[in-house]
N, C-alpha and C positions, 0 to 999 in steps of 0.2 A: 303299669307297675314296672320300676325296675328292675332289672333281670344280672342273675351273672350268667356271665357269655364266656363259654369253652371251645375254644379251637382244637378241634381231633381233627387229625391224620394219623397216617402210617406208621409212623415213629415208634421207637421206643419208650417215650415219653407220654404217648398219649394216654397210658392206665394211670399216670399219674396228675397227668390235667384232671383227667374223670373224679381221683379222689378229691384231688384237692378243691373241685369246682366243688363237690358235693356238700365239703367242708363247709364253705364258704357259704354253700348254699342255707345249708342248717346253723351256724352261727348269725350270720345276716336276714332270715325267716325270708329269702325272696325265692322266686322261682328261677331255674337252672335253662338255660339254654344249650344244649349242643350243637356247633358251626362244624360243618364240611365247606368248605371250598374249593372248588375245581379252579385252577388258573387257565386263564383264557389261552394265555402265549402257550401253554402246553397243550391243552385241552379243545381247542377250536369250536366252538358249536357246530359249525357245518366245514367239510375241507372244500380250502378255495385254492388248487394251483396252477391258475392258466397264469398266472405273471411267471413262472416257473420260467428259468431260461436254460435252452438245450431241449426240450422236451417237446417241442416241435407238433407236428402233427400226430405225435403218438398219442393216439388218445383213447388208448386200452391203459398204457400206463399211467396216466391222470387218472382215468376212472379206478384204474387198481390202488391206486394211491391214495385216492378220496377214498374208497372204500377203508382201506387199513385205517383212516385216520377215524374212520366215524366210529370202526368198529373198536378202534382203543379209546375214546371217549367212549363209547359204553361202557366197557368193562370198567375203567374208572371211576363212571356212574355208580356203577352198579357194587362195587368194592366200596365207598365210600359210606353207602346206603348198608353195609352192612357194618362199620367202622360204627356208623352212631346206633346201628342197635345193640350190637357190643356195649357201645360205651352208656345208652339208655339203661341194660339191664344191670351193668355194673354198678350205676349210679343209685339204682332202684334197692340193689343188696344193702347199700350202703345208709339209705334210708331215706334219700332223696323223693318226694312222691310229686313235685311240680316240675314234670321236663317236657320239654320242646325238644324235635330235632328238625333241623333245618339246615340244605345243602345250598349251596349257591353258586354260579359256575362265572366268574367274573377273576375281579382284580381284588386281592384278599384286605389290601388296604383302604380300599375305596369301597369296600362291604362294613366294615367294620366302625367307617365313617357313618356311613348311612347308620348304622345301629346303635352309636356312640351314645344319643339321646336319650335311650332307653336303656343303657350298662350301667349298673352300678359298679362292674367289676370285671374285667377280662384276664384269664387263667390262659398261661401259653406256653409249651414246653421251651427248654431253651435252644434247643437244635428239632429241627424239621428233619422229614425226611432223607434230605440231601446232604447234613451234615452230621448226624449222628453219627458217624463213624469217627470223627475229628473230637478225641476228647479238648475241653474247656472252650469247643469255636460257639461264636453265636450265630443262631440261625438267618439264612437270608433276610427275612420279614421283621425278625425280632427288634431290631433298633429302628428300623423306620416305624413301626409301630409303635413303640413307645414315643420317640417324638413328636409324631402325628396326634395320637389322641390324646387328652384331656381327663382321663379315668384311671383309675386305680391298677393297676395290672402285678398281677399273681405271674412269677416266673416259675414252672418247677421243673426238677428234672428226676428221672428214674425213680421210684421207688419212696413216694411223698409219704409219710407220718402225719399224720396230726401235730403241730407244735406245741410244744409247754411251756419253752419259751423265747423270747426274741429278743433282739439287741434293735434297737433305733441309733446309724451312724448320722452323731447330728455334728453338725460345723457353725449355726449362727447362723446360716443362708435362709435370706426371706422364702426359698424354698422347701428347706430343712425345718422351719420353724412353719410353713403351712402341712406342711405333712404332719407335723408331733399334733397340730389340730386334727387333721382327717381322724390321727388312729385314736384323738381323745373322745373324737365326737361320735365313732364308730364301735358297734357292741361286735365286731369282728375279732381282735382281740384281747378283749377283758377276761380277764382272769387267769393268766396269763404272767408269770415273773418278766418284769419289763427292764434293761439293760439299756439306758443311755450312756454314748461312748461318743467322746470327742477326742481326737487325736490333732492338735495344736499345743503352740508351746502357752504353757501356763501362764497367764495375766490373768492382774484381774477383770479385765473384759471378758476374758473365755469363761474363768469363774464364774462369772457374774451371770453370763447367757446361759452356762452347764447346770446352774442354782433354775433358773428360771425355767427352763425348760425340764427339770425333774419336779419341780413344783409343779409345773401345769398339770404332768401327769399323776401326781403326787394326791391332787384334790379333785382328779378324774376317778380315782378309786384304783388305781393302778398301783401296784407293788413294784416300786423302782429302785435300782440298781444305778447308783453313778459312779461313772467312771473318765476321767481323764488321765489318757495320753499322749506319749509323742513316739515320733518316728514315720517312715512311710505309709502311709495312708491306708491303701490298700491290703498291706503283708500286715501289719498293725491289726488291724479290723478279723482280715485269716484268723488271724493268731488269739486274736482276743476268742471269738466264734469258736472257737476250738478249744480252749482251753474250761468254757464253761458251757461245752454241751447246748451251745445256741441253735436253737430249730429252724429259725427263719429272721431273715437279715430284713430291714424295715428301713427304706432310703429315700430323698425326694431323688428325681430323676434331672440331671440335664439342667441345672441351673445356670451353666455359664453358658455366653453364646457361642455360636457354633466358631467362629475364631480363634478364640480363646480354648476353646477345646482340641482345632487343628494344633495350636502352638503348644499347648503343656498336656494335651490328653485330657480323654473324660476319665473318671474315678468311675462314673457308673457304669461306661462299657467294660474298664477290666475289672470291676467287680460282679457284675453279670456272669463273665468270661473266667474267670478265676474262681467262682463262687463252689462250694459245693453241699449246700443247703440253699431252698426258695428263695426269692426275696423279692418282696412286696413291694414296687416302685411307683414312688409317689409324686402328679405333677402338682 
């Protein structure tokens, strides 16, 4: 069965992965997974430093050194193991009653792979450990992961609500137009005041896509809201979000290749980066 899959860490985000996996988990009727993952390059399984150079035949301080390293991979273990019971019983308050927890001590993207098959959904704060102090950065992990897999992914950060309701930033991109499928075909958010918004200049081509794309969701049973504007894209979208109390932003992911995004920027990194409500990215 698939599962939604929750990345907890240390973060200040991670009570809010836990809600909002929970959410997720009870709108969608599937069972909740909680992920730890130990990164390897920090975490070692065993310490190895005889390539160590200067360290010679001291081999009290190797062994003092292997020691230190085993004994902070414990504690890390062991911190981790009580991150998802935290985050189990928080889940449990919430109403959650099918959780897994599950730690993993590898490469956080190449786990996620392996598990891909079985997500219907990955929830992930938007700053990790290491960057939560940098307000609007995105976390190490976060854009390779989105890239990388093929799944739905719940961005939140601090302090998640329930949404009421959401805007879909759509543009006419065969990416943009298979995501307005996902969330038609998905009882995730139905019921839900639904806000499609296009920020291109007015034709009737844009018309025409802006008509057919609130229609889709029109005869999904969705309560839709259209809207077209112009101006910057991303400050456009801010602005709109804010002025009508939007809960959670609804986007396909990374539709242009990765050239074209070195030369004119992606829209979904600084809208990730920029954002300050969820948002649901859709490949």
């Amino acid at each position: 069965m698939t599962k939604i899959l929750a990345c907890i860490d240390g973060s200040a985000a991670a009570p809010a992965v836990c809600d909002a996996a929970t959410w997720a988990s009870l709108r969608l009727d599937a069972p909740l997974t909680l992920l730890h993952v130990l990164d390897r390059s920090e975490y070692p399984v065993k310490g190895d430093l005889s390539g160590n150079i200067g360290l010679g035949s001291r081999e009290h301080l190797l062994d003092e050194l292997v020691s230190l390293d085993e004994k902070r991979g414990r504690l890390a273990l062991e911190h981790g193991k009580h991150l998802l019971e935290s985050a189990k019983i928080r889940a449990e308050e919430n109403g959650a009653e099918r959780i897994n927890r599950l730690q993993r001590h590898g490469n956080l993207i190449e786990t996620l792979q392996e598990m891909e098959p079985d997500t219907r959904l990955l929830v992930m704060g938007r700053q990790g450990e290491a960057h939560e102090n940098s307000a609007h950065s995105i976390g190490s992990h976060l854009e390779s992961v989105v890239r990388t897999l093929h799944r739905p992914i719940l961005v939140v950060l601090p302090d998640f609500t329930q949404p009421r309701r959401f805007m879909i930033a759509f543009d006419g991109s065969s990416t943009a137009k298979k995501a307005l499928e996902m969330v038609g075909s998905s009882p995730l958010l139905q019921g839900l005041d639904c806000h499609i918004v296009m920020v291109c200049n007015s034709t009737a081509d844009t018309e025409s896509e802006l008509d057919a794309a609130c229609n889709y969701l029109a005869e999904k049973d969705f309560n839709v809201i259209r809207t077209m504007l112009s101006g910057e894209i991303v400050q456009t979208l801010r602005d709109y979000q804010k002025e009508h109390g939007i809960d959670l932003m609804v986007m396909g992911a990374y539709g242009h290749s990765r050239i074209r995004q070195f030369l004119v920027g992606s829209n979904t990194t600084k809208m990730v980066s920029s954002s300050d409500i969820p948002l649901l990215l859709l490949r």
